[in-house]
N, CA, C and O atoms as a GROMACS GRO file, in nm:
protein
  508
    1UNK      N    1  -0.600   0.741   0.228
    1UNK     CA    2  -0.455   0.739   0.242
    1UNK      C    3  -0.412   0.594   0.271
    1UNK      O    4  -0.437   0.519   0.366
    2UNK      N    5  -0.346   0.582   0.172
    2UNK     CA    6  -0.287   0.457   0.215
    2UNK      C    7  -0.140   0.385   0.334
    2UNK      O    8  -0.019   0.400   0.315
    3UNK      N    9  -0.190   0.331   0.419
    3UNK     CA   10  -0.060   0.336   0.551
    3UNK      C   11  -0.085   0.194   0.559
    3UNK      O   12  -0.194   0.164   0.606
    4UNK      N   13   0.028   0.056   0.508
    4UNK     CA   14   0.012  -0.064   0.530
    4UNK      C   15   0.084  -0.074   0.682
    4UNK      O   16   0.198  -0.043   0.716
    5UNK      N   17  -0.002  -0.117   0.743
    5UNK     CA   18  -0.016  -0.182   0.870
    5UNK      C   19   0.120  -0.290   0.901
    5UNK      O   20   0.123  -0.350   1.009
    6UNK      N   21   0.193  -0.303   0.832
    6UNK     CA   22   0.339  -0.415   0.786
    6UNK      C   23   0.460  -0.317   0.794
    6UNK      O   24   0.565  -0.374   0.825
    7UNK      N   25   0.467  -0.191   0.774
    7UNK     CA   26   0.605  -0.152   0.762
    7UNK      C   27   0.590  -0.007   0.887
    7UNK      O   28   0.484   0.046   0.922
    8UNK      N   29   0.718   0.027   0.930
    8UNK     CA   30   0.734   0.073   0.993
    8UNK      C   31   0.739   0.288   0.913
    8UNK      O   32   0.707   0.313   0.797
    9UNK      N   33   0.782   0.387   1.004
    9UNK     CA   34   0.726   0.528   0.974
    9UNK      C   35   0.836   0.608   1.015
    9UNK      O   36   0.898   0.587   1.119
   10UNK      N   37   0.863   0.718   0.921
   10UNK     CA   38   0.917   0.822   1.032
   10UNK      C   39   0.850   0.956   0.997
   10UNK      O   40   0.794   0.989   0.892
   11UNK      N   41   0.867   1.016   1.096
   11UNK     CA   42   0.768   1.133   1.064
   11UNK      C   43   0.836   1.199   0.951
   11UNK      O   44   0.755   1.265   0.886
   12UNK      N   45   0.934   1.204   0.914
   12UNK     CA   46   0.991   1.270   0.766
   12UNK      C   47   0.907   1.178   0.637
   12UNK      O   48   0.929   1.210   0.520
   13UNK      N   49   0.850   1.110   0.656
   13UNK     CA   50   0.762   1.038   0.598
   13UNK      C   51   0.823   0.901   0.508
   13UNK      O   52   0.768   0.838   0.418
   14UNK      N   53   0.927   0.888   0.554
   14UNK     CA   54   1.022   0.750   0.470
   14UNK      C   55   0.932   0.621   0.548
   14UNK      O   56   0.910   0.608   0.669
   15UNK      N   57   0.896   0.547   0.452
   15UNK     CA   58   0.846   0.373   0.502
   15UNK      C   59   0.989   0.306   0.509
   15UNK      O   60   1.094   0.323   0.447
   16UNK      N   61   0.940   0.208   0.630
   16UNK     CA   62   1.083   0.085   0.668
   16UNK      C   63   1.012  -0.024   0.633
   16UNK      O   64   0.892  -0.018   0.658
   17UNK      N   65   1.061  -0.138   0.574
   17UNK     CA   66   1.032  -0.204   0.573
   17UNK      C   67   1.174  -0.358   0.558
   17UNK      O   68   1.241  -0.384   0.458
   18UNK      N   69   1.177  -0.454   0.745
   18UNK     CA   70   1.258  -0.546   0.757
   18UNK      C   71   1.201  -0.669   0.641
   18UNK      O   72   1.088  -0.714   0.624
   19UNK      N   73   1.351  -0.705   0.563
   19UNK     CA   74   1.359  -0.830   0.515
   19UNK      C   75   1.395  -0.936   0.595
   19UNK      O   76   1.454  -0.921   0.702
   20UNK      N   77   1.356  -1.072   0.539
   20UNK     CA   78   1.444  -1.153   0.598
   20UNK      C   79   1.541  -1.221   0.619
   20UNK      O   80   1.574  -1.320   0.685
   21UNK      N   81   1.611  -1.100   0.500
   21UNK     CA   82   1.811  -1.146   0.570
   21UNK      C   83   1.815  -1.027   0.665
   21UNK      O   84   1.936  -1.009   0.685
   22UNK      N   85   1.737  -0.925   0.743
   22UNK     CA   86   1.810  -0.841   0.843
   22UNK      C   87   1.799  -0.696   0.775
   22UNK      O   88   1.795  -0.592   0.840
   23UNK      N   89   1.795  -0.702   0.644
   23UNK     CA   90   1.807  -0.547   0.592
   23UNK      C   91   1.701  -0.477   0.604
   23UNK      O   92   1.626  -0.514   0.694
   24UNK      N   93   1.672  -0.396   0.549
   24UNK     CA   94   1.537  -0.277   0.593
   24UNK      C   95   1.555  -0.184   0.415
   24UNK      O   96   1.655  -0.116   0.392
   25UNK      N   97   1.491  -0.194   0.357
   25UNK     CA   98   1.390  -0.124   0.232
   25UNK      C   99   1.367  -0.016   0.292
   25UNK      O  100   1.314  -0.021   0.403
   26UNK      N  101   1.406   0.126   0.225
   26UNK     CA  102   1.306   0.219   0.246
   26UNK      C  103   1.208   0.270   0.112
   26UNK      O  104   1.210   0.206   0.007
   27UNK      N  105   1.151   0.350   0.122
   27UNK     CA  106   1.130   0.452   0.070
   27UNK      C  107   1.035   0.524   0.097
   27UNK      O  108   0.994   0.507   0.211
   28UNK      N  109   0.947   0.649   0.001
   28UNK     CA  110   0.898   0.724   0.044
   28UNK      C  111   0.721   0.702   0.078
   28UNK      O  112   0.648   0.623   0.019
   29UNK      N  113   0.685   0.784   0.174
   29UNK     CA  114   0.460   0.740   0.222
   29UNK      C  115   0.416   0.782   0.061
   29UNK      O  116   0.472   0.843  -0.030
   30UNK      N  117   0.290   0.718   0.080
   30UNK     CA  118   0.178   0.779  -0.049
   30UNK      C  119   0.149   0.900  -0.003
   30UNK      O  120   0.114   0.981  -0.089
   31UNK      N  121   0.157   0.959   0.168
   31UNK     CA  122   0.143   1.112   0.164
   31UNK      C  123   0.253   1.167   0.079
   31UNK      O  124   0.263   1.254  -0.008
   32UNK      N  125   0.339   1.076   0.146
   32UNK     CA  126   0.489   1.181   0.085
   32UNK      C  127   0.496   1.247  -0.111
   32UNK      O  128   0.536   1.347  -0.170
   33UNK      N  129   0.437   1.134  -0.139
   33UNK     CA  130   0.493   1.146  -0.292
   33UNK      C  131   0.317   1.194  -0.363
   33UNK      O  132   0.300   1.214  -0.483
   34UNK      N  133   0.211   1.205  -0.260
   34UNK     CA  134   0.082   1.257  -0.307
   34UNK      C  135   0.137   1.422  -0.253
   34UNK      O  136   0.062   1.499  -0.311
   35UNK      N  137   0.231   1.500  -0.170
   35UNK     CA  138   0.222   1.615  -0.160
   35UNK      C  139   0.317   1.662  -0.264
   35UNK      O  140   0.316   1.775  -0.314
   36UNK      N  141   0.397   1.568  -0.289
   36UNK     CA  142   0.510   1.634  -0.415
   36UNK      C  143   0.457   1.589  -0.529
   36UNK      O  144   0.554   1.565  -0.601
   37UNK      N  145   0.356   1.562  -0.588
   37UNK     CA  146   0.342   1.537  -0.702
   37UNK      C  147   0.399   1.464  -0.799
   37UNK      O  148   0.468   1.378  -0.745
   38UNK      N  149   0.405   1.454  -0.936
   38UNK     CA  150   0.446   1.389  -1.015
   38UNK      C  151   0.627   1.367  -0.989
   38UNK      O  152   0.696   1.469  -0.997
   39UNK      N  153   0.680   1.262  -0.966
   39UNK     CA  154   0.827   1.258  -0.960
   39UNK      C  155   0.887   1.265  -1.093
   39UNK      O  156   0.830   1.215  -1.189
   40UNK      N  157   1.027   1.339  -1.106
   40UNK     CA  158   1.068   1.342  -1.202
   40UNK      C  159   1.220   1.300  -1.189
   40UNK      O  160   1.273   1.292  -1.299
   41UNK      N  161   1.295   1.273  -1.093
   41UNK     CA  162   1.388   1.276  -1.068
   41UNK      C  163   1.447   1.243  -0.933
   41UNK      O  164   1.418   1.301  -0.828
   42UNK      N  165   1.546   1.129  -0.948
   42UNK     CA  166   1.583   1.076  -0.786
   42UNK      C  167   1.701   1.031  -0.763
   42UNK      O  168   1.743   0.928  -0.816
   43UNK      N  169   1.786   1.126  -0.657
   43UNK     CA  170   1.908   1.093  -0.616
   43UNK      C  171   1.922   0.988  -0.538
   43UNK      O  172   1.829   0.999  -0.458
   44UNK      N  173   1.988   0.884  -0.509
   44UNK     CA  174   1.982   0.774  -0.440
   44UNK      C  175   2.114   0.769  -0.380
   44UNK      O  176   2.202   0.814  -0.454
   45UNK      N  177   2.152   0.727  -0.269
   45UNK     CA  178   2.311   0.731  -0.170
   45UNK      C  179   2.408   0.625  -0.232
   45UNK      O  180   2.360   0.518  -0.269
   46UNK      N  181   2.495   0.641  -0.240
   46UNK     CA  182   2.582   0.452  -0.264
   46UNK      C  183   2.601   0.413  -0.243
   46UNK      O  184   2.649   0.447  -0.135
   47UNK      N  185   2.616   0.296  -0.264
   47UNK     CA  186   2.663   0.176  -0.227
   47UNK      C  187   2.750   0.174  -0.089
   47UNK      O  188   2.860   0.202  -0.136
   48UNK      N  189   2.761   0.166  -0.015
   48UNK     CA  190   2.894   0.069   0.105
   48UNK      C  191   2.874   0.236   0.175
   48UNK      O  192   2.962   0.261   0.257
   49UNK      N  193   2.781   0.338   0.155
   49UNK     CA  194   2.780   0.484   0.240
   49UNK      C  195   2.722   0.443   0.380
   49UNK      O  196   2.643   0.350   0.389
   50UNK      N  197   2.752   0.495   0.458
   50UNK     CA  198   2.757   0.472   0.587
   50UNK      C  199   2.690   0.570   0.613
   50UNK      O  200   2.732   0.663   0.544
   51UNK      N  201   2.562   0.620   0.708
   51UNK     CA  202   2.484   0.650   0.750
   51UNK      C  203   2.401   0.680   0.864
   51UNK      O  204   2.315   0.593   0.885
   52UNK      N  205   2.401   0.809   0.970
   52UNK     CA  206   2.366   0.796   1.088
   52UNK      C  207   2.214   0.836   1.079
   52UNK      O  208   2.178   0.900   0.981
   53UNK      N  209   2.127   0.804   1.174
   53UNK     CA  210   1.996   0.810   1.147
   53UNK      C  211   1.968   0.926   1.152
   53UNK      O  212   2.013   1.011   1.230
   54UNK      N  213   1.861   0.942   1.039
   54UNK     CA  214   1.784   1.114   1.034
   54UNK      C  215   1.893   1.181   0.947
   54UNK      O  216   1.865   1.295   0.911
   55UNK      N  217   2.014   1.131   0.907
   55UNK     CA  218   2.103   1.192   0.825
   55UNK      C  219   2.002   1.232   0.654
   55UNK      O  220   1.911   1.162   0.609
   56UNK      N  221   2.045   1.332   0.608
   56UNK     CA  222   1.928   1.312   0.428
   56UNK      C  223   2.052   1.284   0.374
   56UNK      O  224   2.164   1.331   0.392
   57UNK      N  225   2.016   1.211   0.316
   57UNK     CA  226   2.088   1.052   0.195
   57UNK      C  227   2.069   1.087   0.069
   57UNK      O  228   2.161   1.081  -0.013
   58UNK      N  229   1.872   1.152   0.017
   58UNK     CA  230   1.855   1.095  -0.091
   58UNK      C  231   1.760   1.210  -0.166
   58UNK      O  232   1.713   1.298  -0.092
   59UNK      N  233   1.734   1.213  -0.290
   59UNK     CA  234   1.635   1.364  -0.308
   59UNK      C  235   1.574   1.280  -0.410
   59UNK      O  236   1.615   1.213  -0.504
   60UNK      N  237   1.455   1.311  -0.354
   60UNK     CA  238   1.338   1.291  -0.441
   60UNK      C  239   1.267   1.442  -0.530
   60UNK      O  240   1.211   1.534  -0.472
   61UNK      N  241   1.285   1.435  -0.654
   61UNK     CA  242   1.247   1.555  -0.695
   61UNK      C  243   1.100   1.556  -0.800
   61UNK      O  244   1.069   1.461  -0.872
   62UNK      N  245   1.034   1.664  -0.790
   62UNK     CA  246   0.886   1.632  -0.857
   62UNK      C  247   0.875   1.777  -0.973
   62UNK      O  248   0.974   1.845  -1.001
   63UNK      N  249   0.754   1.800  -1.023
   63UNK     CA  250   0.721   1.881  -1.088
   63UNK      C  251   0.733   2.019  -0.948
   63UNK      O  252   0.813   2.111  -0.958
   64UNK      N  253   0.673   2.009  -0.872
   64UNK     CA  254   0.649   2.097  -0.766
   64UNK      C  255   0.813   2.138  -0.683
   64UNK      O  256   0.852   2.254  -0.676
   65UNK      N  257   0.891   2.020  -0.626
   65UNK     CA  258   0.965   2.077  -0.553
   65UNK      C  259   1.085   1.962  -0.547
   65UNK      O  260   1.084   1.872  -0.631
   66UNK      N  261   1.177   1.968  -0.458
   66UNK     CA  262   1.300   1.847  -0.496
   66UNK      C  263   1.236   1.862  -0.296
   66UNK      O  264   1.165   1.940  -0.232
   67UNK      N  265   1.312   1.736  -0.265
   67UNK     CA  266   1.249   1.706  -0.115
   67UNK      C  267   1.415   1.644  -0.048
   67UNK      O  268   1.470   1.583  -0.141
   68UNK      N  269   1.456   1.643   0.011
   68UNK     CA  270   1.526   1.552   0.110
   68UNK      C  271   1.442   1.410   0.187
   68UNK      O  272   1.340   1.413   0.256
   69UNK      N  273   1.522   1.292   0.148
   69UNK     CA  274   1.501   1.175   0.210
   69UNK      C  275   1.614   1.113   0.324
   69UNK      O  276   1.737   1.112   0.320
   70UNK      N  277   1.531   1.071   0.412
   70UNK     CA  278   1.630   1.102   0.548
   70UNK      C  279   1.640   0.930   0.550
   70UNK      O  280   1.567   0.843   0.503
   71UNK      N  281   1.749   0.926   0.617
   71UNK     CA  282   1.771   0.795   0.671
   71UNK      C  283   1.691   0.709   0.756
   71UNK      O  284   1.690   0.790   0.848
   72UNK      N  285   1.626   0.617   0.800
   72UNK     CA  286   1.566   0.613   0.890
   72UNK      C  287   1.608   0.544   1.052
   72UNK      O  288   1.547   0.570   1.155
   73UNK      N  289   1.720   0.458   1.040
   73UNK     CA  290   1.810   0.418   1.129
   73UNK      C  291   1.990   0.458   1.065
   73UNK      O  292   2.023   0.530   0.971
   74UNK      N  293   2.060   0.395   1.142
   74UNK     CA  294   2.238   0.424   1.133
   74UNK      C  295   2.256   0.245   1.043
   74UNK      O  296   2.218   0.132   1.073
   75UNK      N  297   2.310   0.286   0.960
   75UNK     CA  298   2.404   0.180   0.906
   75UNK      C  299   2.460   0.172   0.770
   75UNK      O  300   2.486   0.284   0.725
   76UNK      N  301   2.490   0.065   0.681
   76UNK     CA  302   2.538   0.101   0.572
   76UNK      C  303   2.424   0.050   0.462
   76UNK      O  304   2.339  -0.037   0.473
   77UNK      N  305   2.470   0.175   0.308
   77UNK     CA  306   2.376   0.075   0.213
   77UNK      C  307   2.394   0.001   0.146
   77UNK      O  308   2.511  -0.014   0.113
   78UNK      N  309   2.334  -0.052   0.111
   78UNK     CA  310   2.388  -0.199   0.027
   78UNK      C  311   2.324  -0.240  -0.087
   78UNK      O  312   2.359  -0.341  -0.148
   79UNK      N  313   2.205  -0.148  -0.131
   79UNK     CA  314   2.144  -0.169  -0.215
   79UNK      C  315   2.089  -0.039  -0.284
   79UNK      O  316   2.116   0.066  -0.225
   80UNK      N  317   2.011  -0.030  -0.407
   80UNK     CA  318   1.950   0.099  -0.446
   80UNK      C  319   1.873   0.030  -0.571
   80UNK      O  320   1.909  -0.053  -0.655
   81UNK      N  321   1.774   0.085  -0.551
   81UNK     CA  322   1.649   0.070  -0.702
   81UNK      C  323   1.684   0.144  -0.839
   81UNK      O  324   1.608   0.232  -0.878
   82UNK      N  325   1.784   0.115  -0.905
   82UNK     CA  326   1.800   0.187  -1.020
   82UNK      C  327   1.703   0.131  -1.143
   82UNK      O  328   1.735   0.150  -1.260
   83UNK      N  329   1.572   0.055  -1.103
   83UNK     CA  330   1.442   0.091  -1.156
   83UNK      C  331   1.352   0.240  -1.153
   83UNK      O  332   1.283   0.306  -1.231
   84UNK      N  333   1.393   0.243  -1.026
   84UNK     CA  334   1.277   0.383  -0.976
   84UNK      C  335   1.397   0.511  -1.013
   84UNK      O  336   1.336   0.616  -1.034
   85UNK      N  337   1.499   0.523  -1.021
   85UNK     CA  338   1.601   0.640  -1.108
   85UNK      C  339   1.573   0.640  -1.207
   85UNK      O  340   1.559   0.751  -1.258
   86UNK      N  341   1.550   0.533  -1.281
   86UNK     CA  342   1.510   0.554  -1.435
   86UNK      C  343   1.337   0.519  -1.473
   86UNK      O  344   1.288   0.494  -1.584
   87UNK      N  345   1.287   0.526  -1.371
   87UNK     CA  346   1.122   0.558  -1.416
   87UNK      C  347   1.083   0.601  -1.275
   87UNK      O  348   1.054   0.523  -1.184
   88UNK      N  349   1.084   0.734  -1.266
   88UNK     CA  350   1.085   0.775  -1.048
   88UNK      C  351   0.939   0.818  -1.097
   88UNK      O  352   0.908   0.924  -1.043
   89UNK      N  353   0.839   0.766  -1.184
   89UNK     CA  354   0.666   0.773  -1.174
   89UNK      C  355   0.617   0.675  -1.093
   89UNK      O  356   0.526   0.696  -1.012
   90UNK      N  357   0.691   0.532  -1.115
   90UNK     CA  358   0.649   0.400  -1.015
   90UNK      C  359   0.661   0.416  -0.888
   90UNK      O  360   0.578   0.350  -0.826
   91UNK      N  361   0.770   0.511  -0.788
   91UNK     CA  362   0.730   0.569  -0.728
   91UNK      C  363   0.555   0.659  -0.679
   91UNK      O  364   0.497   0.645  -0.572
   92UNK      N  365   0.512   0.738  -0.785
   92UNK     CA  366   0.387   0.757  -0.740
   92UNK      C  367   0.286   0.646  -0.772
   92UNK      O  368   0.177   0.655  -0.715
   93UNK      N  369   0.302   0.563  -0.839
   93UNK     CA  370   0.196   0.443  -0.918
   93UNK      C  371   0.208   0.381  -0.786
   93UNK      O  372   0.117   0.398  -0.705
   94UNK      N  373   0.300   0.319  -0.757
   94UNK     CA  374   0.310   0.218  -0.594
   94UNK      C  375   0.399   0.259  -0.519
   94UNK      O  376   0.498   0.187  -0.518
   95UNK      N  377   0.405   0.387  -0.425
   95UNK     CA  378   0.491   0.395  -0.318
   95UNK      C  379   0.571   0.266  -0.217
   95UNK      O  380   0.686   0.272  -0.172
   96UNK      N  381   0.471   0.154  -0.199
   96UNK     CA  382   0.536   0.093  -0.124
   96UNK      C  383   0.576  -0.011  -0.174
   96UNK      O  384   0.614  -0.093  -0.090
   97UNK      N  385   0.584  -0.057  -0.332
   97UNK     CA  386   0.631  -0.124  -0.426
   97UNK      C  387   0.779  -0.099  -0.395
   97UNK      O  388   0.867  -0.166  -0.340
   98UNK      N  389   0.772   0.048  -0.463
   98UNK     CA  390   0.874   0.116  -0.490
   98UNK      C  391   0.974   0.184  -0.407
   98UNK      O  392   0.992   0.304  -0.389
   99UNK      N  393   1.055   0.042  -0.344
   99UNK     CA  394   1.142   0.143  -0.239
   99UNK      C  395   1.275   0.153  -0.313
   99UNK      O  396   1.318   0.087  -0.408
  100UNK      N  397   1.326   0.250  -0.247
  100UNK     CA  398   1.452   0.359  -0.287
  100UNK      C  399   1.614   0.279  -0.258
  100UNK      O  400   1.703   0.260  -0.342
  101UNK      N  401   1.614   0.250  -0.141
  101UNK     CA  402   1.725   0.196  -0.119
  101UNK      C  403   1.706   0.124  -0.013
  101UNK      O  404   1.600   0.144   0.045
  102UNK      N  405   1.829  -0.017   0.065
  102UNK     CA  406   1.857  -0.083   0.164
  102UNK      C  407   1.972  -0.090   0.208
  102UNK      O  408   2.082  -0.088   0.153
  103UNK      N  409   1.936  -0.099   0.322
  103UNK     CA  410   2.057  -0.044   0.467
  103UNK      C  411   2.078  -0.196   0.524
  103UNK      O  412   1.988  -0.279   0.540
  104UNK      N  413   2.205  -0.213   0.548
  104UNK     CA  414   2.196  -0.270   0.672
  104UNK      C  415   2.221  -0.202   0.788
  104UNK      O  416   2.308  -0.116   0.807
  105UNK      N  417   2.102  -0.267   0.900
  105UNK     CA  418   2.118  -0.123   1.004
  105UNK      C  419   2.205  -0.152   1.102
  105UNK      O  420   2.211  -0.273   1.120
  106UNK      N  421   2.304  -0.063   1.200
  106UNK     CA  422   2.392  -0.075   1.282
  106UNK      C  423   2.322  -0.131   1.410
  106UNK      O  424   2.402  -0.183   1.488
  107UNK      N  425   2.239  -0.132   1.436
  107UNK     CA  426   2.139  -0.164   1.545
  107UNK      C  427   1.956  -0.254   1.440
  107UNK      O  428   1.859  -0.201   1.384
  108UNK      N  429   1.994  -0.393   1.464
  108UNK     CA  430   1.927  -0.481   1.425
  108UNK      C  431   1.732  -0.439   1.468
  108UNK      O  432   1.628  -0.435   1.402
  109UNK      N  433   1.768  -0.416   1.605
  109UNK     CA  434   1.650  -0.344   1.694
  109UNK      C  435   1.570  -0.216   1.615
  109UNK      O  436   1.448  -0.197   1.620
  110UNK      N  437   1.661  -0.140   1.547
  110UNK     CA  438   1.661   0.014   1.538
  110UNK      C  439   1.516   0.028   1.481
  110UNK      O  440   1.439   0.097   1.547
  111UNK      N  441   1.466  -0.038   1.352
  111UNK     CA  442   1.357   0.001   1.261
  111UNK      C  443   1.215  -0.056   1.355
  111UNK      O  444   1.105  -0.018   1.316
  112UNK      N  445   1.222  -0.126   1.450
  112UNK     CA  446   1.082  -0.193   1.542
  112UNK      C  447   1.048  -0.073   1.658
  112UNK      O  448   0.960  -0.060   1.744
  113UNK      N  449   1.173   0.012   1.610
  113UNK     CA  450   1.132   0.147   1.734
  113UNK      C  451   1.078   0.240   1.633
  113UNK      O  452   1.035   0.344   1.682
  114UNK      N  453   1.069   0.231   1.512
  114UNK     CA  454   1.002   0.374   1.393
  114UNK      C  455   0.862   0.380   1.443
  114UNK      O  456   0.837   0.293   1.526
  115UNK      N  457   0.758   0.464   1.412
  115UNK     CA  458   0.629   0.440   1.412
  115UNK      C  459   0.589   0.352   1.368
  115UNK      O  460   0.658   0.294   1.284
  116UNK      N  461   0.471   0.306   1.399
  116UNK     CA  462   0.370   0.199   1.373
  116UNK      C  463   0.251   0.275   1.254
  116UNK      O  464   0.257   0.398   1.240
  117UNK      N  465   0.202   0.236   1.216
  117UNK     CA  466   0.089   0.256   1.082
  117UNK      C  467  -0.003   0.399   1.179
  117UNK      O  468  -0.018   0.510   1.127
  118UNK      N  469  -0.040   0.375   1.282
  118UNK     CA  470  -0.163   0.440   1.358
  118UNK      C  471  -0.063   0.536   1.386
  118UNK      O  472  -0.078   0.643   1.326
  119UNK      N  473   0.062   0.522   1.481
  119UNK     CA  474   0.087   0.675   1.509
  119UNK      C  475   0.144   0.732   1.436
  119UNK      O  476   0.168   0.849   1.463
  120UNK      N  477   0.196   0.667   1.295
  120UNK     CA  478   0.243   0.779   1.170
  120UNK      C  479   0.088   0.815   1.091
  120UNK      O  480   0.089   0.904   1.005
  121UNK      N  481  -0.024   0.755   1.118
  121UNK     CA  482  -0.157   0.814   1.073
  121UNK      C  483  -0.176   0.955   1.140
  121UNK      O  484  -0.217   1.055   1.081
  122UNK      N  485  -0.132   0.945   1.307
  122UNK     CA  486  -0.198   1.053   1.386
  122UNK      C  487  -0.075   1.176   1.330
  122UNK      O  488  -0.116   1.288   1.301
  123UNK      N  489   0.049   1.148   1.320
  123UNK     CA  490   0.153   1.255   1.297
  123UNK      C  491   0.076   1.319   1.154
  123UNK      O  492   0.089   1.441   1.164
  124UNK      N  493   0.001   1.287   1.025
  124UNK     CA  494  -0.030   1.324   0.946
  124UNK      C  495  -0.171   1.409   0.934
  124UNK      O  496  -0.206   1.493   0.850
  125UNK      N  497  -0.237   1.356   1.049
  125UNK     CA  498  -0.395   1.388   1.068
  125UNK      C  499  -0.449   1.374   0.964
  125UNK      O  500  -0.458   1.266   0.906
  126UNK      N  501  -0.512   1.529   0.903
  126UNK     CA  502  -0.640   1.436   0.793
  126UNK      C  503  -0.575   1.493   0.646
  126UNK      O  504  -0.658   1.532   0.564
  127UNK      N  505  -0.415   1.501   0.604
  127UNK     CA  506  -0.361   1.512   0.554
  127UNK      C  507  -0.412   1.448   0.405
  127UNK      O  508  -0.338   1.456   0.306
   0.00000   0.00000   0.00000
């Protein structure tokens, strides 16, 4: 299983990952998109949407099942991958290539409080 040691976790299984203008990348774990299988389809939030944390924003949908993607902090988005809408397989090829959308978060702090690599390993066990 792959869990880079660089980006932050939530147990709904969305990766954070801070840039360095301040924003935060999400998208979905290699568990996440190894339990849903092949993606076929992905709703993404818009532009200037405003967002409280743990709110679902976004649907990731596969051969198997459509999923809810949760926010991972409060703020607005400002960005979206309309690469991965129109090929949502690069999603499973590189999960952490392939993030979904960027927030700026209402609380700068917010994403250094998500899990760390080890305790979003232990929330998964031998998954």
């Amino acid at each position: 299983m792959n869990i880079p040691a660089n980006l932050r976790y939530t147990s709904s299984h969305e990766w954070v990952r801070t840039e360095v203008d301040g924003t935060v990348s999400i998208g979905i774990t290699d568990h996440a998109q190894g339990a849903l299988g092949d993606l076929v389809y992905l709703e993404l939030p818009v532009v200037g949407r405003k967002l409280a944390a743990a709110e679902a924003c976004a649907v990731v949908e596969s051969v198997k099942a459509a999923s809810d993607v949760y926010a991972p902090v409060a703020g607005e988005v400002v960005d979206v991958n309309t690469e991965v809408t129109s090929a949502p397989e690069k999603v499973n090829q590189d999960p952490y290539a392939s993030w979904l959308f960027r927030m700026k978060p209402a609380d700068a702090a917010a994403a250094g409080k998500l899990l760390d690599a080890r305790a979003y390993e232990a929330t998964i066990g031998d998954a």
